[in-house]
N, C-alpha and C positions, 0 to 999 in steps of 0.2 A: 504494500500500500504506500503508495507516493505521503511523502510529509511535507507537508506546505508551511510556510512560516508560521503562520496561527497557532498550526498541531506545534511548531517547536518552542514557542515561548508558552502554549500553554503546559505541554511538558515541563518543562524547568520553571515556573509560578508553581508547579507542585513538588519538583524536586527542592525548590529552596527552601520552602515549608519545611521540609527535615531533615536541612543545612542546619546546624548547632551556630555556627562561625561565618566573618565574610572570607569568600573564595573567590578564587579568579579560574573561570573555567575559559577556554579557547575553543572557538568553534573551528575546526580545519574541513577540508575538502567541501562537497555538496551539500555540507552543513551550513557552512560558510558559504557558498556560494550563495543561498537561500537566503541567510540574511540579510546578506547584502544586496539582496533582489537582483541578481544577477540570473538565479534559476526560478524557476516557480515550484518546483520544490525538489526534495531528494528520497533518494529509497532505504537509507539509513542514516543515523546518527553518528557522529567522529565529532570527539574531543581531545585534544591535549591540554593538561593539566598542570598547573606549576607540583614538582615534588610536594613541597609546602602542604599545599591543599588536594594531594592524588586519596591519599586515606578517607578524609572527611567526604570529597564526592563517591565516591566506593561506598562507603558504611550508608548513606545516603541512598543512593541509586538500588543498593540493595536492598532495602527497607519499603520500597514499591514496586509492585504487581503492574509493569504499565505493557508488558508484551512487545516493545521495541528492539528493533535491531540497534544496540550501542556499541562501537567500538570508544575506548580508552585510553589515550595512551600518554606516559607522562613526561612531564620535564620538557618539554619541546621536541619529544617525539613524534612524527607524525607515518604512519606505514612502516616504511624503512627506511625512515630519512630522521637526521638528528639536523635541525633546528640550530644555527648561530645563537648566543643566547640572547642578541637582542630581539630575536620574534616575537619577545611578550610587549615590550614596548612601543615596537612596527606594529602589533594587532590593531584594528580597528574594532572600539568600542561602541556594542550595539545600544543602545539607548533604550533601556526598560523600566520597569519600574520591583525591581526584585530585590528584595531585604538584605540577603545575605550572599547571591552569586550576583559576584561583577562578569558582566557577559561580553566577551571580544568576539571577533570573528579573526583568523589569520589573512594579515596582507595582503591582495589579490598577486602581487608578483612571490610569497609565498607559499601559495596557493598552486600557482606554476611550477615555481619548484620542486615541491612537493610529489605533483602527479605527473613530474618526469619520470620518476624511479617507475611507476607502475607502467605507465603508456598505454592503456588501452584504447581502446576509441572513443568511449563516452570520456576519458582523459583529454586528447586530443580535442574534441567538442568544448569540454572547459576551459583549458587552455586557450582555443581562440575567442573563447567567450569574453577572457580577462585581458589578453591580449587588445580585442577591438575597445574596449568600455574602459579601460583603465591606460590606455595608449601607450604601455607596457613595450621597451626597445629591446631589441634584440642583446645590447651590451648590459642591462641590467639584467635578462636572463642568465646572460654570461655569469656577469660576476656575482649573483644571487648563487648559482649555481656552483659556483665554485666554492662558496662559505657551508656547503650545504655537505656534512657528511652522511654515506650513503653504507648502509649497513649489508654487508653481503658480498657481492663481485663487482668491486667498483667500475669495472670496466663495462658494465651491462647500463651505469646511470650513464657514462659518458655517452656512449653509444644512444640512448634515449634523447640526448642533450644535444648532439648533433641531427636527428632526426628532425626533432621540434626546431631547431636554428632554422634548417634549411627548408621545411615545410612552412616555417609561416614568416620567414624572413628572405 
């Protein structure tokens, strides 16, 4: 079932409910794309989490029955990509009205970087999505891309990172 922005801020209006503390949660990928009305919605949920606050969202999210697909991931993790540590500062702050989780979305040229390492098609779709709306240049994918460590056979992001250059540059 596609989640459109509404299902996601209604989600988290209940997840902060039994939020003890303020947290800083990061929306990444088609989560993020959504809020930032870039997508009209996504087919799961992806957060990265400051360490800080990974436990509290966890003990939290498990304490409700909501049936969503959520991935998790902490510290400026996102897939298999390790986050520069300024990405919480890059995040763009979505504007809600919630107690206890301060809600970002990651970067749109984060966002890029990001869904290098995967590359699939609906990747690619996103990518130029952020690409056209965010007028995102080819040398900050570069060097975004270069701050970005990639967990696995680093020679499979490079290779993804050349594809996306020459496909939409």
């Amino acid at each position: 079932m596609p989640l459109d922005k509404s299902v996601l801020l209604k989600f988290l209006k209940v997840l902060d409910a039994e939020v003890s503390r303020e947290i800083t949660v990061v929306a990444v990928g088609g989560t993020a794309m959504t809020l930032l009305d870039l997508k009209p919605s996504t087919i799961d949920i992806d957060f990265t989490v400051p360490d800080e606050d990974y436990q509290e969202f966890q003990e939290a999210n498990d304490r409700l029955r909501h049936g969503f697909k959520i991935h998790v991931y902490r510290g400026g993790v996102v897939f298999t990509q390790i986050l520069p540590e300024d990405y919480l500062e890059k995040s763009t702050e979505i504007g809600n009205r919630l107690k206890h989780i301060r809600l970002k979305a990651l970067h749109p040229l984060d966002i890029v970087a990001t869904k290098i390492g995967r590359l699939d098609n609906r990747d690619l779709q996103d990518i130029a999505m952020c690409i056209q709306k965010f007028r995102i240049s080819k040398s900050q994918i570069e060097e975004r891309a270069r701050q970005i460590q990639y967990v696995g056979r680093e020679e499979n992001y490079e290779i993804n990172l050349q594809h996306v250059l020459k496909k939409f540059f």
